[in-house]
C-alpha positions as CSV (number, residue, x, y, z in Angstrom):
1,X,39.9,-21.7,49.7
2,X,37.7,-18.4,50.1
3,X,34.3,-18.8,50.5
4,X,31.7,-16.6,48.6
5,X,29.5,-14.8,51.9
6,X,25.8,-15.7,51.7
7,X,24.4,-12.5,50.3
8,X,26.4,-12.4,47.4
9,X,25.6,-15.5,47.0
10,X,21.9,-15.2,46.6
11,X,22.4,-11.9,44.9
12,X,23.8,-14.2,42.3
13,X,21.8,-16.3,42.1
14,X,18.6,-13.7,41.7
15,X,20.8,-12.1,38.7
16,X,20.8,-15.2,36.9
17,X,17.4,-15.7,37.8
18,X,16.8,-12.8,35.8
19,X,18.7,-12.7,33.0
20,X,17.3,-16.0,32.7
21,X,13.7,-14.6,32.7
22,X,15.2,-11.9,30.5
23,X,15.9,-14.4,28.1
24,X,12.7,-16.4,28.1
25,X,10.7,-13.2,27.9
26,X,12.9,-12.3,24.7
27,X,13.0,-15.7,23.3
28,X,9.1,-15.8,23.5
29,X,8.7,-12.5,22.7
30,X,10.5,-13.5,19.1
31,X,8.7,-16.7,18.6
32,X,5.2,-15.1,18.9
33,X,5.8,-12.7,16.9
34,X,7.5,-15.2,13.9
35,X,4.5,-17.0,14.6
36,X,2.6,-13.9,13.5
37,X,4.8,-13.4,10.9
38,X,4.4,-17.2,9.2
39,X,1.3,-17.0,7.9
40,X,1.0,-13.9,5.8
41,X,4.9,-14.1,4.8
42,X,3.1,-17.9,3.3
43,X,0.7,-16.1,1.9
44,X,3.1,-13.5,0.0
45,X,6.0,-16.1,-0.8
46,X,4.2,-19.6,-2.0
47,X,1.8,-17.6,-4.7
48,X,5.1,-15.6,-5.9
49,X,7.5,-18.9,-6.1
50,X,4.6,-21.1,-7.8
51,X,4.2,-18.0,-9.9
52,X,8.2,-17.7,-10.9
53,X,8.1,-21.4,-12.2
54,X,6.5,-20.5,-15.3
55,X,9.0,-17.4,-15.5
56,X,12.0,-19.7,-14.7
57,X,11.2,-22.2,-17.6
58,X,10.6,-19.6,-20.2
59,X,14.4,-18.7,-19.9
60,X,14.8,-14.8,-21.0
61,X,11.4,-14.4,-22.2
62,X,8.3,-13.2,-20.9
63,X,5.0,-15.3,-19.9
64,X,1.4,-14.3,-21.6
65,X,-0.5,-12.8,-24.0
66,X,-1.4,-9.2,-23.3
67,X,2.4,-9.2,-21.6
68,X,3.8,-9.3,-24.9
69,X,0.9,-7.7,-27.3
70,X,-0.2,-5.2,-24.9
71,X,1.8,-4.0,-21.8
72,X,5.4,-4.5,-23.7
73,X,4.3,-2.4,-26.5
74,X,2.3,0.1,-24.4
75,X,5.0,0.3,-21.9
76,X,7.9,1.6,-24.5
77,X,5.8,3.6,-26.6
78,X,5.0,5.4,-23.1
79,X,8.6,6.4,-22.2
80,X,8.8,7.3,-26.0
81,X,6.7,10.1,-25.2
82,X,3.7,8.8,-27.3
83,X,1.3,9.3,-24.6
84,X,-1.5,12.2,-23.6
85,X,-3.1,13.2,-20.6
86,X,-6.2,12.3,-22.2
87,X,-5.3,8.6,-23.0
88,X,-2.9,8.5,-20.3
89,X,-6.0,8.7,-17.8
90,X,-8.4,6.8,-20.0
91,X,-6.3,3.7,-20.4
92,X,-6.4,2.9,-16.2
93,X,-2.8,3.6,-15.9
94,X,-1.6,2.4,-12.9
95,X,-0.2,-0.9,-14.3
96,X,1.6,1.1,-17.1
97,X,2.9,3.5,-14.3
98,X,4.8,1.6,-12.7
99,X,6.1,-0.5,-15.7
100,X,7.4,2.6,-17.3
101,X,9.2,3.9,-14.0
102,X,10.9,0.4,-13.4
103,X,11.9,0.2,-17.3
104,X,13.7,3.1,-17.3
105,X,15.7,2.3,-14.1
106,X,16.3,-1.1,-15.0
107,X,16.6,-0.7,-18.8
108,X,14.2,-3.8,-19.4
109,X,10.8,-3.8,-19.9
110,X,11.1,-7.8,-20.1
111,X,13.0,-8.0,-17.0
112,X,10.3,-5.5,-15.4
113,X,7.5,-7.8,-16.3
114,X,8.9,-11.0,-15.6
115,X,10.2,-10.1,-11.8
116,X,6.3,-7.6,-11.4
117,X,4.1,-10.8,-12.3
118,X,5.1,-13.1,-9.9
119,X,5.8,-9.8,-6.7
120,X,1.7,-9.2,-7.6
121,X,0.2,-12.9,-7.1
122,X,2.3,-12.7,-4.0
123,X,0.7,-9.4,-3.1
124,X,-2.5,-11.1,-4.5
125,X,-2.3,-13.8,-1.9
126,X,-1.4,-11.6,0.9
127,X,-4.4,-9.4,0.0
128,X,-6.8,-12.2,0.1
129,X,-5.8,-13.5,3.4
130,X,-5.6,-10.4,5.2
131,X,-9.4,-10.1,4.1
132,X,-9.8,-13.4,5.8
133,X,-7.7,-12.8,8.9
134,X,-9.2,-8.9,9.4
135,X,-12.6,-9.0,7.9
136,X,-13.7,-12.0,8.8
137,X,-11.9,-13.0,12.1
138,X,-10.8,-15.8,11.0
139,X,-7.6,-17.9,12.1
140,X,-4.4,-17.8,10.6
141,X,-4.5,-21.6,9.3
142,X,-7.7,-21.4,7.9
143,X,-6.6,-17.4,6.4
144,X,-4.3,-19.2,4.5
145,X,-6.6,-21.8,2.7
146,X,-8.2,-19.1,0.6
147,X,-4.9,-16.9,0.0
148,X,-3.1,-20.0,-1.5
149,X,-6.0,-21.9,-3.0
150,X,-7.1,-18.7,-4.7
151,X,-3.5,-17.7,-6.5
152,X,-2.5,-20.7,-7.4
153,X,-6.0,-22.8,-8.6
154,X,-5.2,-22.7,-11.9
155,X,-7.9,-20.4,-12.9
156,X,-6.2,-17.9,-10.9
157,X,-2.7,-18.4,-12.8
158,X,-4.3,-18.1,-15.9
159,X,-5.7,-14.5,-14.3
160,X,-2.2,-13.9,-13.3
161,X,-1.0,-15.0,-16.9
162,X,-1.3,-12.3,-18.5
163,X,-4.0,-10.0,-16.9
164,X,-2.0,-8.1,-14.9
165,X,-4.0,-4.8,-14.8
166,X,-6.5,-7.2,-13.5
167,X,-4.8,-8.7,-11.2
168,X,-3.9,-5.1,-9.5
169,X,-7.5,-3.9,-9.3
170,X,-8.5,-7.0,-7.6
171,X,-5.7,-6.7,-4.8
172,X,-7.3,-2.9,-4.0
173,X,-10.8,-4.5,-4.2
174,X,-9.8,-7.4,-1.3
175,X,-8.0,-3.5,0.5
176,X,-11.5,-2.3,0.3
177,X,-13.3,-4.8,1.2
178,X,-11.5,-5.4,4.4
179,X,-12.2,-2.0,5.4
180,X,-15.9,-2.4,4.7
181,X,-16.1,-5.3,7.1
182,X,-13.7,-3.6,9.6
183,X,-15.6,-0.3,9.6
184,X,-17.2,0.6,13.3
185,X,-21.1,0.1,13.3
186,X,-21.1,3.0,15.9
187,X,-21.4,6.6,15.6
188,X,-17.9,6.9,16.4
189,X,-15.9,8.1,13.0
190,X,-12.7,7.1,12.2
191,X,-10.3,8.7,9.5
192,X,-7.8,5.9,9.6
193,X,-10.8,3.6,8.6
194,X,-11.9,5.4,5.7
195,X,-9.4,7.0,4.2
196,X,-7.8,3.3,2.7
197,X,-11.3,2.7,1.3
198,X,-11.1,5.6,-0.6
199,X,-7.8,5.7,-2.0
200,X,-8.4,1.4,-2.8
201,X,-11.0,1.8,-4.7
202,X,-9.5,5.4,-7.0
203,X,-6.6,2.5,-7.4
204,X,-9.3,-0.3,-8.5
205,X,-10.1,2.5,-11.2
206,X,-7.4,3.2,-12.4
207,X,-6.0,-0.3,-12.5
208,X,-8.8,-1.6,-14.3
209,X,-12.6,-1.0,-15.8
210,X,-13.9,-4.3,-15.6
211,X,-13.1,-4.6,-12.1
212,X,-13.9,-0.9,-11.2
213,X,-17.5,-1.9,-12.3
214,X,-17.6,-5.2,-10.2
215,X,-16.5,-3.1,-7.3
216,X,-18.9,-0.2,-7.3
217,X,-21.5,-2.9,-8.1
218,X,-20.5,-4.6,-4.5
219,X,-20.2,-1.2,-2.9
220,X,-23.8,-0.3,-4.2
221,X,-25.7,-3.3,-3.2
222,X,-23.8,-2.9,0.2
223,X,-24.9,1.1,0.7
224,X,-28.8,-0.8,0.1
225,X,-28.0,-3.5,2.2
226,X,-26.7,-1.2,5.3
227,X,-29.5,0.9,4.6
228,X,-32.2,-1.9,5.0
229,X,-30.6,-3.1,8.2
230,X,-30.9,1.0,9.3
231,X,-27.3,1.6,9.5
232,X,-27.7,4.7,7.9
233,X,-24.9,6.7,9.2
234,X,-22.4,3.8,8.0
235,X,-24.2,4.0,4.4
236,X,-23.8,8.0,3.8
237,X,-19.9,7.0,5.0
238,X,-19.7,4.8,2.3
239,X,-21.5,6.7,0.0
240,X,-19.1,9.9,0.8
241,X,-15.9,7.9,0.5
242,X,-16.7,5.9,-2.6
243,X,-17.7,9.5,-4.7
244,X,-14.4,10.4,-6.0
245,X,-14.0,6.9,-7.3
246,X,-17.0,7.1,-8.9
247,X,-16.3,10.3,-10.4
248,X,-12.9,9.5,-11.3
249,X,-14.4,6.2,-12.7
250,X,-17.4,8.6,-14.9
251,X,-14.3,10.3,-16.2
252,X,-12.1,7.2,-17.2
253,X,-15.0,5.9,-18.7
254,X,-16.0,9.4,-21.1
255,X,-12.4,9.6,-22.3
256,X,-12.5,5.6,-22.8
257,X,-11.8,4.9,-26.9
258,X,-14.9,4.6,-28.8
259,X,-15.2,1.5,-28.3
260,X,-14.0,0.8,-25.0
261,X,-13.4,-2.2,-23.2
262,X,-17.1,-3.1,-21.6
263,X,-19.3,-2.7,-24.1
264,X,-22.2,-4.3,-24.4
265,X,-23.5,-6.0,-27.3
266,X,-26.9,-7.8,-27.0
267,X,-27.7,-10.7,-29.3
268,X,-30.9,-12.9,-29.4
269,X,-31.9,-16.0,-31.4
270,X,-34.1,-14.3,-33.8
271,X,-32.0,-11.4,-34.7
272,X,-28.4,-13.1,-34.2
273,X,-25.8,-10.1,-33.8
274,X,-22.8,-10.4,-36.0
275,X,-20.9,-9.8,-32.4
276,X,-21.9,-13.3,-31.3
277,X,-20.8,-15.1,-34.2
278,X,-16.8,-13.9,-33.6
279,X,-17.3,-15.6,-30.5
280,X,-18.4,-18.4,-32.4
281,X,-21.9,-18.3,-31.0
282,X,-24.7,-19.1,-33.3
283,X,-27.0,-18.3,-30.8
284,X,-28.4,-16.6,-27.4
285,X,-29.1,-19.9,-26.5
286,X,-25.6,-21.2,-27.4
287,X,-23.8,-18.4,-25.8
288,X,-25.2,-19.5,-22.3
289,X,-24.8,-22.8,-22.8
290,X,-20.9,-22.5,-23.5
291,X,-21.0,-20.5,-20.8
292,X,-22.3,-22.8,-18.6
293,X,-19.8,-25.4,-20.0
294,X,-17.0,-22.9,-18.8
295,X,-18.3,-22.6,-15.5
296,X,-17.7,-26.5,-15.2
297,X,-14.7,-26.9,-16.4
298,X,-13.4,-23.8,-14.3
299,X,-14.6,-24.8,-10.8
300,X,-16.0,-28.6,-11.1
301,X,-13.1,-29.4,-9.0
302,X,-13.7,-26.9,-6.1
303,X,-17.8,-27.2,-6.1
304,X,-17.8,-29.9,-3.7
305,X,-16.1,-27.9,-1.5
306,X,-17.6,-24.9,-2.2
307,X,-20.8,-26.0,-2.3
308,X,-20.4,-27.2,1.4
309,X,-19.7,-23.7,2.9
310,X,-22.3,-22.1,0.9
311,X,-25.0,-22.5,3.6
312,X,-23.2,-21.6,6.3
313,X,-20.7,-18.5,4.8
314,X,-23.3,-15.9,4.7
315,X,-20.9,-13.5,4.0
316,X,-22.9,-10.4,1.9
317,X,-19.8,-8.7,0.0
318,X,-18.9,-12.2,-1.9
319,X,-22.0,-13.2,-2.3
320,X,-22.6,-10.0,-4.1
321,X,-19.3,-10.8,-6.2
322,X,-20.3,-13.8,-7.6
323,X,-24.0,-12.7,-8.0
324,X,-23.5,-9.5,-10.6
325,X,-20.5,-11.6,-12.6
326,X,-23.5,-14.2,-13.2
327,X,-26.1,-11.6,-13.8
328,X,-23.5,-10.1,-16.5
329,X,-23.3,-13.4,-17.9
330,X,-26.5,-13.2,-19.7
331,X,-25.6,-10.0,-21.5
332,X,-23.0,-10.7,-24.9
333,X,-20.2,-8.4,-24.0
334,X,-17.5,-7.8,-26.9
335,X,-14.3,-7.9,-24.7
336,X,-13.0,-9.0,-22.2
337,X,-15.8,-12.1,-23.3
338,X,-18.2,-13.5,-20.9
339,X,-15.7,-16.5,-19.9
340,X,-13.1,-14.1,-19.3
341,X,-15.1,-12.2,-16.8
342,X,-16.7,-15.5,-15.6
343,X,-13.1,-16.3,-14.3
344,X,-13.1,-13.9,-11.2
345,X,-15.3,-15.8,-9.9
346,X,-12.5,-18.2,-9.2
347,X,-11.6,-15.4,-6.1
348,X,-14.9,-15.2,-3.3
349,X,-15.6,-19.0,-4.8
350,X,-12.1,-19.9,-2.4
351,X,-13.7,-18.2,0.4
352,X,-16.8,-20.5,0.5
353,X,-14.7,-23.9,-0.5
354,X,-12.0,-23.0,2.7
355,X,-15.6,-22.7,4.5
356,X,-16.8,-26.2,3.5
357,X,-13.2,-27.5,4.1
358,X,-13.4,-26.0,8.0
359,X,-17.2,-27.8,8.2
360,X,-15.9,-31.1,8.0
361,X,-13.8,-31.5,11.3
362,X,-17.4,-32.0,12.5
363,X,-18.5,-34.8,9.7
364,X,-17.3,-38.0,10.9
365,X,-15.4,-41.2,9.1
366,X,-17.1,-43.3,10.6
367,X,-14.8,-46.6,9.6
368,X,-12.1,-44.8,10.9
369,X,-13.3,-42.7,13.8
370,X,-11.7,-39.9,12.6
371,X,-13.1,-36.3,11.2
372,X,-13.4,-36.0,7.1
373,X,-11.1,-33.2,7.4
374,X,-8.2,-34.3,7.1
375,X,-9.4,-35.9,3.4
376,X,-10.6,-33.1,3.0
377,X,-7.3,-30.9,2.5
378,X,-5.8,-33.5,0.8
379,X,-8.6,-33.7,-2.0
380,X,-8.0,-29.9,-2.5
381,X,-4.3,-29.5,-2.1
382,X,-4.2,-32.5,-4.9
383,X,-6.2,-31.4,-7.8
384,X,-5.1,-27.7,-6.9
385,X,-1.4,-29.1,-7.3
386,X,-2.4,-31.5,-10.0
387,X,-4.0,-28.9,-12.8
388,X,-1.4,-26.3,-11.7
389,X,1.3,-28.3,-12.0
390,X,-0.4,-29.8,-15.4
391,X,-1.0,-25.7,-16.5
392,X,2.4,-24.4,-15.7
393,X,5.0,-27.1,-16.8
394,X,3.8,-28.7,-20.0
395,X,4.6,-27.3,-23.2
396,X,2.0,-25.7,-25.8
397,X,3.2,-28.6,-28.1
398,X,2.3,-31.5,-25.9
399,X,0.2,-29.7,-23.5
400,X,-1.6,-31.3,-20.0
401,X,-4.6,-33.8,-21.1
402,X,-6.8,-31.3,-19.7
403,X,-5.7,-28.3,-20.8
404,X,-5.7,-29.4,-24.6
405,X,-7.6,-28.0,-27.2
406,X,-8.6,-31.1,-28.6
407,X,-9.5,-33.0,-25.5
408,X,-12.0,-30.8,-23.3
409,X,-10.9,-27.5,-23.4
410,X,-13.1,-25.8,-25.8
411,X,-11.6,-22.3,-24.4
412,X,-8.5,-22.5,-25.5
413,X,-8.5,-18.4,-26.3
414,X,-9.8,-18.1,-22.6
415,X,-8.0,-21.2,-20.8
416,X,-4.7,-21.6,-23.3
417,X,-3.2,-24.6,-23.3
418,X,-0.1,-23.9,-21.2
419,X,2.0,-21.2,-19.4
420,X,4.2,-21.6,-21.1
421,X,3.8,-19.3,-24.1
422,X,3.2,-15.0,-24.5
423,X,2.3,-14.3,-28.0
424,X,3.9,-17.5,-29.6
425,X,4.9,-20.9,-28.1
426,X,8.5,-21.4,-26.3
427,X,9.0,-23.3,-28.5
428,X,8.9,-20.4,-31.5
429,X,10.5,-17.2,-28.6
430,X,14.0,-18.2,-29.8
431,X,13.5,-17.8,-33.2
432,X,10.7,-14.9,-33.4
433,X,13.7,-13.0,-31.8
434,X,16.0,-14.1,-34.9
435,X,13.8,-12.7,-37.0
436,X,13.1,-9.4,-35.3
437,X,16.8,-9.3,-35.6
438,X,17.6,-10.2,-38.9
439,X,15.0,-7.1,-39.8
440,X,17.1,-4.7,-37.5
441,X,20.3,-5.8,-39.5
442,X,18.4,-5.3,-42.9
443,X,15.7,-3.0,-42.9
444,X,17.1,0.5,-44.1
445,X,15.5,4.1,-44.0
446,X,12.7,3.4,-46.5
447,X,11.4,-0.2,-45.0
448,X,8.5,-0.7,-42.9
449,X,7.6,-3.9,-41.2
450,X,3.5,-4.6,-41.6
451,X,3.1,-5.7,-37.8
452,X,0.5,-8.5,-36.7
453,X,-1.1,-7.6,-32.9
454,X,0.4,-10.6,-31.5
455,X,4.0,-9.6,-32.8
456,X,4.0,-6.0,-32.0
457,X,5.6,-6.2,-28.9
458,X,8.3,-8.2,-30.4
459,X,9.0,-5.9,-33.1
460,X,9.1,-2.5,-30.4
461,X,11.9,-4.6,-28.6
462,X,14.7,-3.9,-31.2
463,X,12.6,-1.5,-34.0
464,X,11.5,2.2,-33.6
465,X,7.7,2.8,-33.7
466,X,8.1,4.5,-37.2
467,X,9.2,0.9,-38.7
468,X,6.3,-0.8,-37.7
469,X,2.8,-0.6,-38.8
470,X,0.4,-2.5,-36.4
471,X,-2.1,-4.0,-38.5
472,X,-4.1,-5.7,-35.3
473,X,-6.1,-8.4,-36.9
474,X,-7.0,-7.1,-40.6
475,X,-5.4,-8.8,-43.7
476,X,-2.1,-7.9,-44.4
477,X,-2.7,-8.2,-47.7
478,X,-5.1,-5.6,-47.8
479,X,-3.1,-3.4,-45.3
480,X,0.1,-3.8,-47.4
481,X,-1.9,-2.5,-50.7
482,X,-3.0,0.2,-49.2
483,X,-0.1,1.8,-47.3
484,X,0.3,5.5,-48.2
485,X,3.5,6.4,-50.1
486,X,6.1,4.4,-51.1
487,X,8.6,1.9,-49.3
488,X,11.6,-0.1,-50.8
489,X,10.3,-3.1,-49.0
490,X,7.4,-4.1,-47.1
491,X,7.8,-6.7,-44.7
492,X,5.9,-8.7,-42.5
493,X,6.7,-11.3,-39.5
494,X,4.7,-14.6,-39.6
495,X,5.2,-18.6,-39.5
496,X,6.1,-20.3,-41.9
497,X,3.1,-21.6,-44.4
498,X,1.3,-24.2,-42.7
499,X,2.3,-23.6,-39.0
500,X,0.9,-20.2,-38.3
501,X,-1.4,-19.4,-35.2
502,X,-4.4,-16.7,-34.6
503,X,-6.5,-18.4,-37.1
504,X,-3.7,-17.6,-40.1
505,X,-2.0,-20.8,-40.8
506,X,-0.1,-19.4,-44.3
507,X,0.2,-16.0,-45.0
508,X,-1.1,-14.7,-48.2
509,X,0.4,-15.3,-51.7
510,X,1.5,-11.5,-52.0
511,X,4.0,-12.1,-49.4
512,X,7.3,-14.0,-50.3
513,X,9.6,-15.5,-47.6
514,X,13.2,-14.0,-47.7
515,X,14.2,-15.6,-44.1
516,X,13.5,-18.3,-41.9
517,X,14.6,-19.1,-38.6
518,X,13.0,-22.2,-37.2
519,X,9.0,-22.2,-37.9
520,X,9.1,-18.5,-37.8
521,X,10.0,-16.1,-41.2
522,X,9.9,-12.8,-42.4
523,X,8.0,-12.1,-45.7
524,X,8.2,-8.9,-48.0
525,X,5.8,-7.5,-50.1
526,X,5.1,-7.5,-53.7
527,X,2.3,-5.8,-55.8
528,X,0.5,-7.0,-58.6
C-alpha cells in the first residue's frame, strides 16, 4: 500500500485545520449576530402577535372605535377625492396617508387596518426598546422589559385599540428621543445625528396634535435644562432642528377646525361649565377626583414596580413626560378627555417599573437566600398577562370582572370593556353588515340613510357618501325633520328598541322598523 509523504501529510492536516477555523469563525460569526438579532426581532414580533389575537377573534371585521367611526370613513371618502390641501394638512395626515395608498392597492380598507394595527404595536415595541438599548445603554434583556411591558400592559392595547394616529406619533417621539440622548455633548456636529430628530418630530406632527404638544413640551423643558447645565451649543442644536416642526405644528394647528381637538375648556366649582357636565363632572373638584380614580385603576398594578426605580431612574426626558400629562390634568380639556390623555402615561411609567424590577437582584429573600428578582418578573409578567389576556379575549357581553362596567370600571368610554368590539359588539358585526346590506339592495335614487357617528363607517363600506347623512350625535329625529328637499324614504340604522348603545337604547317614535337582523334594524322615517 502507498504511503502518503510527510509533507503532504501535514499540509493536510493544516487545511483542515483551517477550514475548521473557517467554520468556527463563520459559525460564531452567525450566532453573535442572531444573538443581536433576538432581542429587537422580540420586541417587534411578541407586541404584533399579542396584538393580532384580538384581530384573529373578530373574524372579517375590524377592532376599535375610531377604526370604524373615524379612519374607515376618513380613509374612503379620501380616495373619493373629498379632501383639500387645507384639511388634508390640518387633519395630521400621516395615518390617513398611508391607509389610503394601501386601500387602493389592496382594495380593502378593513383588510388595511386590521393587518396596519397590529405591524404598528410591533413597531411600537421596537421603538421603545431601541430607546432603551441606544439612549440609555442599557442591556438587551433588560431593553426588552419596557418594549414588551409597555405594548402589551393593557393600557397600552387599549392605546393601540383604536388610537392609531396616536400610536404613530409616539413611535417618532421614542425616534426622537433616542437621538436627544445619543447626541454628542462636544463641539463636534454631526448631520447623521440631527437630521432623524428633525424629520421624527415633522412625523409626530403630522401623526398627531396631542402628542405633537407632549413632545415639544419635552423638547422645551430639555433646551432649559441643557441650557442650565451650560451646554449651550447642544441647546441652539436643538432649538434649530426642532423649528420646522414647530412651524409646521403653528400651521396644523391655524388650519385646525374650529374647534379642534385640544381645546381647552376651564371649569370651576362656582361657575360649573356646561363642558364638565358631558363628562359627567359636577364639579372641579370631581373632575380630579375621577381622575385620580383613573390613575389607580390604570397603573395600581405596575406602581410597586415603578415606584421602586423612581429614585434611582433619573432619567430627565421621562420624567418630563409624565410631569406635563399631570400638569394638563388639572385643566378640563373637551377631547381627547383628561383620562384619555392620562393614558400615555402608561409609556415612560414602563421605563421606571423595568428600573425597579433590575433593583431587586440586590434585595435579598432572606428565607430562601436568593435575590427578589426572580419574584419580581413573575409578579409583572402575571398581572401584565392576566388583565391582557382578561382585555383581549372576553366578549363585550360577559366581559373580564375587571374590565366591566358595573364592577370597577367607571371608564368604560375610556377603558371599554373588551377588544373585542369597533363601533358595536361582535356580537352585533354580523348583522350590522346585514343591514347595511339590505339598504344597498333597497334604497333607490331618491333615499337617504340618516347616519349615526358610530355607524358611518359601516354605512361608507357598501353606500356612496351621497346616501348617507352623518348626523354625529344629534337627534335623529330632529335631523330627519329638517333635511332639505324631499326623499321617498328616510332611513336610519340603529338597535332594536331596548338594546341600543351610545346612551340611545330605542330610537325615537318617528322612526318605524322595516328590517331586523339580529339586535340590529333599519328604521324609516315618517312625518307628522
Amino acid at each position: 500500500m502507498p504511503t502518503v509523504p510527510c509533507n503532504t501529510q501535514n499540509d493536510l492536516r493544516h487545511q483542515a485545520y483551517r477550514q475548521s477555523l473557517t467554520v468556527e469563525s463563520l459559525c460564531f460569526y452567525i450566532t453573535l449576530n442572531l444573538k443581536k438579532l433576538l432581542f429587537p426581532l422580540l420586541a417587534f414580533a411578541v407586541p404584533m402577535l399579542v396584538r393580532f389575537t384580538p384581530e384573529a377573534l373578530m373574524g372579517q371585521y375590524i377592532v376599535g372605535f375610531d377604526t370604524m367611526a373615524h379612519y374607515v370613513p376618513t380613509t374612503l371618502l379620501w380616495l373619493d377625492g373629498q379632501v383639500s390641501l387645507w384639511s388634508f394638512i390640518a387633519t395630521a395626515p400621516l395615518l390617513y396617508t398611508i391607509t389610503a395608498g394601501l386601500t387602493l392597492a389592496s382594495g380593502s380598507v378593513l383588510i388595511v387596518l386590521k393587518v396596519l394595527a397590529p405591524i404598528l404595536l410591533g413597531f411600537l415595541g421596537l421603538s421603545m426598546y431601541w430607546y432603551a438599548r441606544r439612549g440609555l445603554a442599557w442591556s438587551p434583556s433588560k431593553s426588552l422589559i419596557p418594549a414588551i411591558v409597555g405594548t402589551i400592559y393593557f393600557v397600552a392595547l387599549r392605546i393601540s385599540w383604536d388610537a392609531l394616529r396616536e400610536e404613530i406619533a409616539v413611535i417618532f417621539f421614542f425616534v426622537a428621543l433616542t437621538v436627544i440622548a445619543i447626541a454628542p455633548p462636544t463641539k463636534k456636529f454631526s448631520w447623521k445625528r440631527y437630521l432623524p430628530l428633525s424629520g421624527a418630530l415633522i412625523a409626530v406632527v403630522l401623526s398627531n396634535q396631542v402628542v405633537s404638544v407632549l413632545a415639544m413640551g419635552v423638547v422645551l423643558f430639555t433646551v432649559i435644562y441643557k441650557l442650565f447645565r451650560k451646554e449651550r451649543i447642544n441647546a441652539i442644536r436643538l432649538v434649530a432642528f426642532t423649528l420646522p416642526a414647530a412651524a409646521l405644528f403653528l400651521v396644523v394647528f391655524y388650519l385646525s377646525p374650529s374647534i379642534p381637538e385640544y381645546r381647552l375648556i376651564f371649569g370651576f366649582p362656582s361657575t360649573p361649565d356646561s363642558w364638565l357636565s358631558l363628562f359627567g363632572y359636577t364639579s372641579y373638584q370631581s373632575m380630579l377626583y375621577s381622575e385620580a380614580w383613573f390613575l389607580l385603576y390604570c397603573f395600581v398594578p405596575l406602581l410597586p414596580l415603578a415606584l421602586l426605580g423612581v429614585r434611582h431612574f433619573k432619567n430627565f426626558q421621562l420624567r418630563i413626560w409624565i410631569g406635563l400629562i399631570l400638569l394638563a390634568a388639572f385643566v378640563p380639556i373637551v377631547s381627547p378627555s383628561n383620562p384619555r390623555l392620562l393614558m400615555l402615561i402608561s409609556y415612560p411609567l414602563v421605563f421606571f417599573t423595568a428600573e425597579g424590577l433590575s433593583r431587586l437582584k440586590a434585595v435579598q429573600w432572606k428565607r430562601f437566600g436568593k435575590p427578589l428578582l426572580g419574584a419580581g418578573m413573575v409578579y409583572l409578567a402575571s398581572v401584565t398577562a392576566v388583565f391582557s389576556l382578561g382585555f383581549m379575549t372576553y366578549s363585550p357581553a360577559a366581559p373580564f370582572s375587571y374590565f366591566a362596567a358595573e364592577g370597577s370600571n367607571n371608564h368604560i368610554y375610556q377603558i371599554p370593556s373588551s377588544m373585542l368590539q369597533n363601533t358595536v359588539s361582535i356580537d352585533d358585526c354580523s348583522d350590522t353588515a346585514n343591514t347595511v346590506q339590505w339598504l344597498k339592495t333597497n334604497m333607490d335614487s331618491n333615499s337617504v340613510l340618516l347616519s349615526h357617528r358610530v355607524l358611518y363607517g359601516w354605512a361608507l363600506l357598501e353606500l356612496n357618501a351621497s346616501q348617507v347623512i352623518l348626523y354625529e350625535y344629534d337627534n335623529p329625529a330632529e335631523t330627519a325633520g329638517n333635511l332639505p328637499g324631499s326623499y321617498s324614504h328616510v332611513y336610519l340604522i340603529w338597535w332594536i328598541n331596548g338594546e341600543g348603545w351610545h346612551g340611545l337604547p330605542a330610537v325615537p317614535p318617528v322612526f318605524h322598523q322595516v328590517y331586523q337582523s339580529g339586535n340590529m334594524a333599519v328604521y324609516t322615517y315618517t312625518s307628522t
